[in-house]
N, C-alpha and C positions, 0 to 999 in steps of 0.2 A: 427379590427383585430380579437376580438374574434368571429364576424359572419364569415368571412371568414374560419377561425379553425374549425369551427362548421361544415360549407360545403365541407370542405374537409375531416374530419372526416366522416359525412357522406356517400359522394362518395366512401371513401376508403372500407365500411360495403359494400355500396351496392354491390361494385367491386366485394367484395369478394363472396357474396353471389350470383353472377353472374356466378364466376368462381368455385363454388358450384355444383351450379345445373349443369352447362354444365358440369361436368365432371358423374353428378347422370344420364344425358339422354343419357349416351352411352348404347350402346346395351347391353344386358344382355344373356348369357350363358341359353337357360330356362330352364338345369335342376336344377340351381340355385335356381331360383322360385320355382318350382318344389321338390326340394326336403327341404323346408323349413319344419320348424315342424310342427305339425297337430295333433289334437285329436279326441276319439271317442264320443265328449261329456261329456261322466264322465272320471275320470282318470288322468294322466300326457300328457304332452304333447311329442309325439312319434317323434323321428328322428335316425338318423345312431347310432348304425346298425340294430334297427329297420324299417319298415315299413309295413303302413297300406295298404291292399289292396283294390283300387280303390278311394284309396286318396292320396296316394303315386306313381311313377314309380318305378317298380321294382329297380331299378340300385341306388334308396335313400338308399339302406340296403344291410343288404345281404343276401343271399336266404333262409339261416336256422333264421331268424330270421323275418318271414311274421308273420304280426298283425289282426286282423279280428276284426271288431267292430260288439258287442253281445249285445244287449239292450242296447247298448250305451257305453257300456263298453271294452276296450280294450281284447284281448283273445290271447292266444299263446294254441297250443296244443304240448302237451307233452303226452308219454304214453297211448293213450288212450283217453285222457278226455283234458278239456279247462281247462284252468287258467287265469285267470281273474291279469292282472296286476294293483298293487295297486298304485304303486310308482317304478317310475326309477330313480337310483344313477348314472346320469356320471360321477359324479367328480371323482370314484372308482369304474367303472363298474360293477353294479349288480342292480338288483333289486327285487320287493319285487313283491310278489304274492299267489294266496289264491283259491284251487278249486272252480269253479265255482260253484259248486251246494250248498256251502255254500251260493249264492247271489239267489237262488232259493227259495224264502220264504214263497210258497206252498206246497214246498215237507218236511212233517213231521216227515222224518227220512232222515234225508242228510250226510248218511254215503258213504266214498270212496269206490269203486268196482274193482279196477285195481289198482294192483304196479304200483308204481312210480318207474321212472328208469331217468336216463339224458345219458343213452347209446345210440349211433345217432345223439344226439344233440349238440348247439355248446356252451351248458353251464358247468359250473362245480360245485360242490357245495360250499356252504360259510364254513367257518369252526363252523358257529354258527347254522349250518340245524344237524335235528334229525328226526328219526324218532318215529311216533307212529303207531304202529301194532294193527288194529282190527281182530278179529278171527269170524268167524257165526258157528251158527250151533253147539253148540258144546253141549257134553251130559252131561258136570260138570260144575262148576265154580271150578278157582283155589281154594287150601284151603286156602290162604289168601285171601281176598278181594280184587280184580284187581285196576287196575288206577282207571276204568270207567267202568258199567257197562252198556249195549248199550242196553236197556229196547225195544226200541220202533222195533230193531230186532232178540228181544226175543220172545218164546214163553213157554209152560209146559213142554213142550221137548226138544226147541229148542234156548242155552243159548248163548247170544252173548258180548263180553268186548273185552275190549280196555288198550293196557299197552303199557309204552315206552319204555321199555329194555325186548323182551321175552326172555332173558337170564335168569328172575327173575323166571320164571315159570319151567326152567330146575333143579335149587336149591330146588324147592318145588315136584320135580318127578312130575312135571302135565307135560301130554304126549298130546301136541298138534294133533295128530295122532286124537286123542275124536272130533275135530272141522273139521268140512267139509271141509272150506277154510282161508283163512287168507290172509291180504292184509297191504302194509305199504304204508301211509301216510304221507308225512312231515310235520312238524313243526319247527317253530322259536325257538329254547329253550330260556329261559332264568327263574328266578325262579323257581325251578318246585312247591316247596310248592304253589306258586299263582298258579299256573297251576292247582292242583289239586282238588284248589277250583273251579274254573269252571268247564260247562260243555262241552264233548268231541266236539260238534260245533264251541262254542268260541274259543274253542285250537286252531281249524282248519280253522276258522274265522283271525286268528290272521297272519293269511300267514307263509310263512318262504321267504329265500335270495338265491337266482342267482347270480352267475359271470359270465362273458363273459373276453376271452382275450383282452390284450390292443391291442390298434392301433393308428393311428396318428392323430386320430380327433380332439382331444382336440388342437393339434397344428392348424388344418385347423380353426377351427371354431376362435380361438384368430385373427388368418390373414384376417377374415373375407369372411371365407368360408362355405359351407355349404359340409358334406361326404357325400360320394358313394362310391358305386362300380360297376366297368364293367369287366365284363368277370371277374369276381370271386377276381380282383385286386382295393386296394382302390383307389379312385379318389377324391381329392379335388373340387368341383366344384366351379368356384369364378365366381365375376362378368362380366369377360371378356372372360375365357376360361376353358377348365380343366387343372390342375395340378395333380403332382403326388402325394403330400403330402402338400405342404400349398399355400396361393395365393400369398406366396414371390418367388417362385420356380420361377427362368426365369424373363425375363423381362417382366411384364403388360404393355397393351397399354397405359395405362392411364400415366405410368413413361416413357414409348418411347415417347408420342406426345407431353408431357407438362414437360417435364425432365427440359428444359430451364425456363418456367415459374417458377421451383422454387425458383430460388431466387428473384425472384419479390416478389412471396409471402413471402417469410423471409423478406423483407423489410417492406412490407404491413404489418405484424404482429406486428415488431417493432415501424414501425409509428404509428398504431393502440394502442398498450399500450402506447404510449409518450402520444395519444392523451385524455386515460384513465387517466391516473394520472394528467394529465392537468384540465379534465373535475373535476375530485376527490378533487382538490386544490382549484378550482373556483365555485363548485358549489356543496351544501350539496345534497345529494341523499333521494329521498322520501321515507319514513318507508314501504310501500307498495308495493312500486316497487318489480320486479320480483328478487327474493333473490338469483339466479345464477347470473344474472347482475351482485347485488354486489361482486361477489367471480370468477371474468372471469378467474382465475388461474385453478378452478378449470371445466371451458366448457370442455373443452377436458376429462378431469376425466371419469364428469359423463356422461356424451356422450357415451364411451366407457362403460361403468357400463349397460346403458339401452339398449346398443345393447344386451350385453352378456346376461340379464336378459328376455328381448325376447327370445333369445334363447330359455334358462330356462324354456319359459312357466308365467315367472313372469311379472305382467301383469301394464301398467302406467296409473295409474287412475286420474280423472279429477277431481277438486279442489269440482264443485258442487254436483258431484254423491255423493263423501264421507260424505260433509254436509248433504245431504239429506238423505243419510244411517246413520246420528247418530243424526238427528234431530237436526239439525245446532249445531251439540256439546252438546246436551243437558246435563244439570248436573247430570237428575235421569240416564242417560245413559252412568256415569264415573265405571270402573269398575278396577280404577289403578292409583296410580298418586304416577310417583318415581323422581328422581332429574332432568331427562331428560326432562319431558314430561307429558301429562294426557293420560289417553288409555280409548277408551270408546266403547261398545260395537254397533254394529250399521249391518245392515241388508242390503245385495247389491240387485241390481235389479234383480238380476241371484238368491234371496233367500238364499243365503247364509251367514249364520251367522259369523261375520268378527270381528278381537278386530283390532281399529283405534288407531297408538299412534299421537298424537299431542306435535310436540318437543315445550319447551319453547327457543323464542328468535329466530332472523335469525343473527346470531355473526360467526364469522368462527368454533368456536369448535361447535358448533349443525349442522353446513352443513359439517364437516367432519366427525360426527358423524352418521350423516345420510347415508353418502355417506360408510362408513367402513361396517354398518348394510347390507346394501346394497348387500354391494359385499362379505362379506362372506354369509351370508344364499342365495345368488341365485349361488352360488356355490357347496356348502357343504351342503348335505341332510344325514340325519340319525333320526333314529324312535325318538329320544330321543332329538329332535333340532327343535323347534316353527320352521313352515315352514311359509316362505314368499309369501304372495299372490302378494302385489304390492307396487306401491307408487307413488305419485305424480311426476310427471315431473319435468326436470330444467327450465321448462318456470312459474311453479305455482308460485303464494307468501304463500305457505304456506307449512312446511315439515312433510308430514304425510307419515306412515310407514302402510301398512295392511299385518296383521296375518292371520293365521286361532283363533278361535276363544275357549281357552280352560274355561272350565266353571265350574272347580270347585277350584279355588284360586289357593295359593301358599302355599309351603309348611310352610313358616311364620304362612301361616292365621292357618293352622292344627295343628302346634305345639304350637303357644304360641298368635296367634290372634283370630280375627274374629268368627272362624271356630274350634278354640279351645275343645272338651270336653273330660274331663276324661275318658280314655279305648278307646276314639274311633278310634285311630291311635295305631294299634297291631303293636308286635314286626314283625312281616312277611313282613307286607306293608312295615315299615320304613326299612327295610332289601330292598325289594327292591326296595324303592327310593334312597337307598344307590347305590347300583349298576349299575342302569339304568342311575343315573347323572354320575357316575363313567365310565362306557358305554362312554357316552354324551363328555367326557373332554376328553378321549381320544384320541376317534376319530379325535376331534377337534385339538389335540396337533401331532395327524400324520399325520395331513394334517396342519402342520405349522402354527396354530393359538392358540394364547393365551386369552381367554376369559375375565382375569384380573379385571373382579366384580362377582365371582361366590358366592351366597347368597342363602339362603332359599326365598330370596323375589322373587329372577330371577327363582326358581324352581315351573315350572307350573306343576298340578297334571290335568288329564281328569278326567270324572266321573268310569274309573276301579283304578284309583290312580297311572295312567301311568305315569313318569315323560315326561315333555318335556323343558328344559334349553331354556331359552330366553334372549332377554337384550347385545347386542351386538354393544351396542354403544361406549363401550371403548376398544374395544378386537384389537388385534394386527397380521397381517401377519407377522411373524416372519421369517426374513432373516435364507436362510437355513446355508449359510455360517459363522455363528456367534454364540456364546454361550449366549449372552444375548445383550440386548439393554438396551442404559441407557435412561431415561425417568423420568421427573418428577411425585411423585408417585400418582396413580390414583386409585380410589375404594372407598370400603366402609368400617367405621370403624368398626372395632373389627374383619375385615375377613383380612385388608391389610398383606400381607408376611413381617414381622419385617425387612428381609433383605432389602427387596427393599424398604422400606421407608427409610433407615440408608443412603444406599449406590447408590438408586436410577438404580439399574439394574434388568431390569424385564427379567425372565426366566419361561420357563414353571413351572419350582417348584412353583412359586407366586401362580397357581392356585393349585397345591397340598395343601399348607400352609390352602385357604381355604375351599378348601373341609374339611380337618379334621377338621374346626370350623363348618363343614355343619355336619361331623359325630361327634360331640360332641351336636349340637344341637339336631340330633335325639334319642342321647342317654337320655338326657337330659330333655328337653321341655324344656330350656330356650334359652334367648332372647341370640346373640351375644355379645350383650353393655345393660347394666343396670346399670341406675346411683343409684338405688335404693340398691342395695348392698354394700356390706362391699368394700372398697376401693379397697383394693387387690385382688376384684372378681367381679370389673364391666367389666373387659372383657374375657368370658366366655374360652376363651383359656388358659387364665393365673389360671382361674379356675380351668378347669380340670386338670391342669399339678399339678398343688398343692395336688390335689384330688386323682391323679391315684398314685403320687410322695408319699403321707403319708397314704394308705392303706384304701382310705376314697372314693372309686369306689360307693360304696352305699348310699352315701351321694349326690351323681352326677345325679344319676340312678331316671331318672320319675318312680316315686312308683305304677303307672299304667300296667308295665311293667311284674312285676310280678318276680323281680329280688330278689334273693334268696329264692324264692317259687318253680321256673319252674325249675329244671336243665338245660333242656336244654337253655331255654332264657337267663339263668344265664351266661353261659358257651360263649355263641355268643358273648353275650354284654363284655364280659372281653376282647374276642379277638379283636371287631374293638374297644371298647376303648384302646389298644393298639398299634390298627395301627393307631388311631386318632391322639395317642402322639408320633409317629415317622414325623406323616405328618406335624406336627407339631414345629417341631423342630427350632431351631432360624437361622440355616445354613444349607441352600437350599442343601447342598451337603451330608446332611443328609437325608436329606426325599427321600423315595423311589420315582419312575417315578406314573404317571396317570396308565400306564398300567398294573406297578406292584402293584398297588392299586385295580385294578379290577380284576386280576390272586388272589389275596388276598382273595375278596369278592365273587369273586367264588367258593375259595373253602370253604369258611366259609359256603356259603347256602349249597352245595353238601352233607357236612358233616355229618352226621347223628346223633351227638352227644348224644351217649346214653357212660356210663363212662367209656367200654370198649373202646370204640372209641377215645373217650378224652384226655384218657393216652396215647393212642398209636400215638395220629394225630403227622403229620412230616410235616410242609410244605418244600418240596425240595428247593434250594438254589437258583433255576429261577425264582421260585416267589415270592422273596423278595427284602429288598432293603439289598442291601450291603456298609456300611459304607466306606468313602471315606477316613476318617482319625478316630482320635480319637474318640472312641463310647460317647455319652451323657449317664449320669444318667438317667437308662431306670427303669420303673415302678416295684417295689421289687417284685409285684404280678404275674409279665409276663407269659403269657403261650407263651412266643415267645422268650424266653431266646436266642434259637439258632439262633437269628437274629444277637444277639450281637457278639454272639462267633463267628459267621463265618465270622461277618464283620470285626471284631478283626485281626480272621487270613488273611482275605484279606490283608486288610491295613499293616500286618507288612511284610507281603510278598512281597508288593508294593514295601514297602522302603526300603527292603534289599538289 
């Protein structure tokens, strides 16, 4: 009886895998083919409503949006001049890009020659582009010293600088009228103090951000379709024919010819699982075996996960390449090892330097944690989000994740590990790692994702001390129709949100909660959890609310920092150690959003804090949090007094 089971078992796979393929060898659409993605070698990989010329048909894109591949490198012209695209955002149409003649690294003055303009074009700008305005030629320098002095198109006579608001030079009576010409540039803003520590290339090195309007892509490509357009109108192109907007539109051949066949296959799938759990009951399964085998609930998942990741560009790597990019796992080659997994650094055939994570265990929580990482980073790109290179297949036995490769630790190792030393982590950088992670949670919480282990350990630094948030093995797609989900609680201790361990309902507040132990940790240099402390101060949260609570801010304060020496440093660190202890708060409905956390920290850097300023700063009432009920016992020291009061007035206004 059980060889029989077995043979039919059998047949029934093959059947199916029969009635597979016949349905893969119908004819195909070729601008299907055709307008799949493709790159220029270096770069992302380009599709609607781009296209490459002479790698593309025209009709994969749309006309204002033709690609040229430049040394290999992707190119849009704009203005005048090429731009070199770094990285494309679908998930929120834009992307990122950087004049080309910063990638010219023979020309030893690679300054812009032509305004920039997007009149013509079919982009618009991001709200985060700025410009920077060079001037040539000119007979003075301002009487202040400019951003940037542009030395290499200077000469005895002839003075050339670089500044981001020439508004500043009207305030100083400098009469641009003295400068031959003058040209603006875009940039990415973001701190400008870091900004000005570099030099005017790296600014421009740094790109800035593009939009393009929405369209219906996003829906074709989920139907499994690939965009275009013809005659200036989008077109779905699918396997069988065009459509107007997804490959659901109409009736597909594939549903006309075989429409009856489906419920054979509904049968076939339910004999198929009787014959799994059968097999599951009578016969232990091998440790080795292919680890989707054991998880068949989840084939279809990730089936759907590694098309969409093609798309992407995100690429499925073979179990032996990876071994042999990290020297079969080597130990001197571990470069990470958190609850999940070891990460070890390792080298692909392509030369490219890659961080490999290697999850512990094939049990179903590490192949849905696999599978979560997955499908948000091949979804959701931002400067400030470890990008996803690839991963092992559902056929490998083993679950490995590839990064890009960031190589100067985490913010852990800089504040209180490894990597640790006295002064060498200023108040500016920690300013904007504050930010840039704040950046990083936002994004992520506006495009319905809850990160829900956000740690100084998940915060990677590059070698400019660029954040990039990583660690996405317990983060959550959050139903948009819902105010929270209840869940058994997950993270790490001394960051967990109080509420959600009580009451087991995770909301995007859980990750506010730990961000403000990430901004006490920078204020700080201490660890989250220290069992080495006084009892009522091994977790660093509970720390600082005692701290900020009994006028003892300087007792918190890394003495590295310069805190009651610097005014200005003094002054900064008072304000996020008090948006630390709102974000903080024991009832989520207290703590302000991610976003108002980042309205926050922007205008904390903006600010100029000299004492005139100080006294006078207001933050307006849009960029704060406003209390939902009863205010908590806020810090006696506040310079943010008016958060209480307005939240005060809110709330009694609510309830009248």
């Amino acid at each position: 009886m059980h060889l029989k089971f077995n043979k039919s078992f059998h047949i029934l796979v093959i059947f199916i895998i029969f009635f597979v393929f016949a349905n893969e060898t119908q004819s195909v659409d070729p601008n299907f083919e055709a307008c799949m993605p493709r790159n220029c070698r270096n770069g992302p990989n380009i599709s609607y409503p781009f296209w490459i010329t002479n790698l593309h048909e025209s009709c994969c894109g749309q006309p204002n949006f033709e690609v040229t591949c430049n040394g290999g490198n992707p190119v849009v012209a704009i203005s005048d001049d090429d731009y070199v695209i770094e990285e494309i955002f679908y998930t929120n149409n834009s992307f990122l890009l950087a004049n080309s003649m910063v990638y010219d690294f023979e020309n030893t003055c690679p300054i812009p020659l032509h305004n920039f303009s997007i009149e013509g074009t079919a982009y618009n700008y991001s709200p985060s582009y700025v410009d920077l305005f060079f001037f040539y030629n000119c007979s003075t320098y301002p009487i202040k010293d400019p951003t940037y002095r542009v030395d290499c198109a200077s000469n005895a006579a002839d003075l050339s600088f670089a500044v981001f608001h020439k508004e500043v030079l009207e305030y100083e009576n400098y009469s641009i009228d003295s400068c031959n010409s003058w040209v603006n540039a875009p940039v990415e803003t973001g701190d400008i103090k870091k900004l000005l520590e570099m030099n005017f290339t790296d600014v421009l090195r740094r790109g800035f951000v593009l939009q393009w309007s929405e369209d219906y892509c996003s829906d074709c490509k989920r139907s499994g379709g690939n965009c275009g357009s013809i005659n200036n109108k989008f077109t779905c192109f699918c396997s069988d024919k065009q459509h107007s907007k997804t490959c659901d539109d109409g009736h597909m051949k594939w549903r006309t010819t075989l429409g009856i066949g489906l419920g054979a296959v509904g049968v076939i799938v339910v004999v198929a699982i009787v014959c799994i759990i059968y097999h599951r009951r009578n016969k232990k399964y091998n440790a080795t075996s292919s680890w989707i085998s054991r998880y068949t609930s989840h084939t279809s998942s990730m089936n759907d996960i590694e098309k969409e990741a093609r798309y992407y560009g995100v690429q499925t790597f073979g179990y032996n390449e990876l071994q042999k990019a990290t020297n079969n796992f080597d130990s001197k080659k571990e470069v990470g090892d958190g609850g999940f997994g070891t990460v070890y650094q390792g080298k692909l055939r392509d030369g490219r330097v890659v961080a490999v994570k290697r999850l512990y265990e094939h049990n179903f929580k590490r192949v849905e944690q696999f599978m979560n990482e997955i499908e948000i980073l091949t979804r959701l790109r931002h400067p400030n989000l470890v990008s996803l290179y690839g991963f092992t297949s559902r056929h490998c036995h083993e679950l490995l994740l590839v990064y890009e490769y960031i190589p100067n630790g985490t913010v852990a190792d800089h504040l209180h590990g490894d990597r640790a030393k006295p002064g060498s982590l200023s108040w500016t950088t920690r300013m904007s790692i504050a930010f840039e992670t704040a950046s990083a949670l936002a994004y992520l919480h506006a495009s319905d994702v809850i990160h829900r282990d956000v740690k100084t350990n998940n915060i990677l630094l590059d070698n400019s001390f660029c954040v990039k948030v990583a660690d996405f093995g317990l983060s959550r797609l959050f139903p948009t129709d819902v105010t929270h989900v209840s869940t058994a609680p997950q993270g790490t201790a001394g960051y967990v949100d109080p509420e959600y361990h009580e009451c087991y309902q995770l909301t995007n507040k859980s990750d506010v909660y730990s961000f403000g132990v990430v901004l006490i940790e920078l204020i700080s240099s201490k660890p989250a959890v220290d069992i080495t402390r006084h009892r009522h101060e091994i977790n660093l949260s509970n720390m600082a609310i005692n701290k900020i609570q009994n006028h003892e801010l300087h007792e918190l304060v890394d003495p590295c920092l310069g805190f009651n020496s610097d005014y200005k440093v003094t002054e900064m660190i008072k304000v996020v150690a008090e948006l630390a202890f709102q974000c903080l708060q024991n009832e989520s409905d207290m703590r302000p959003s991610m976003k108002e956390v980042l309205e926050v920290l922007k205008e904390i850097s903006s600010v100029g804090y000299d004492r005139k300023v100080a006294d006078e700063m207001d933050i307006p009432a849009d960029d704060v949090v406003f209390l939902k009920s009863d205010p908590p016992t806020l810090s006696p020291n506040s310079l943010r007094q008016n958060w209480v009061s307005r939240g005060s007035t809110t709330s009694n206004a609510s309830s009248s």
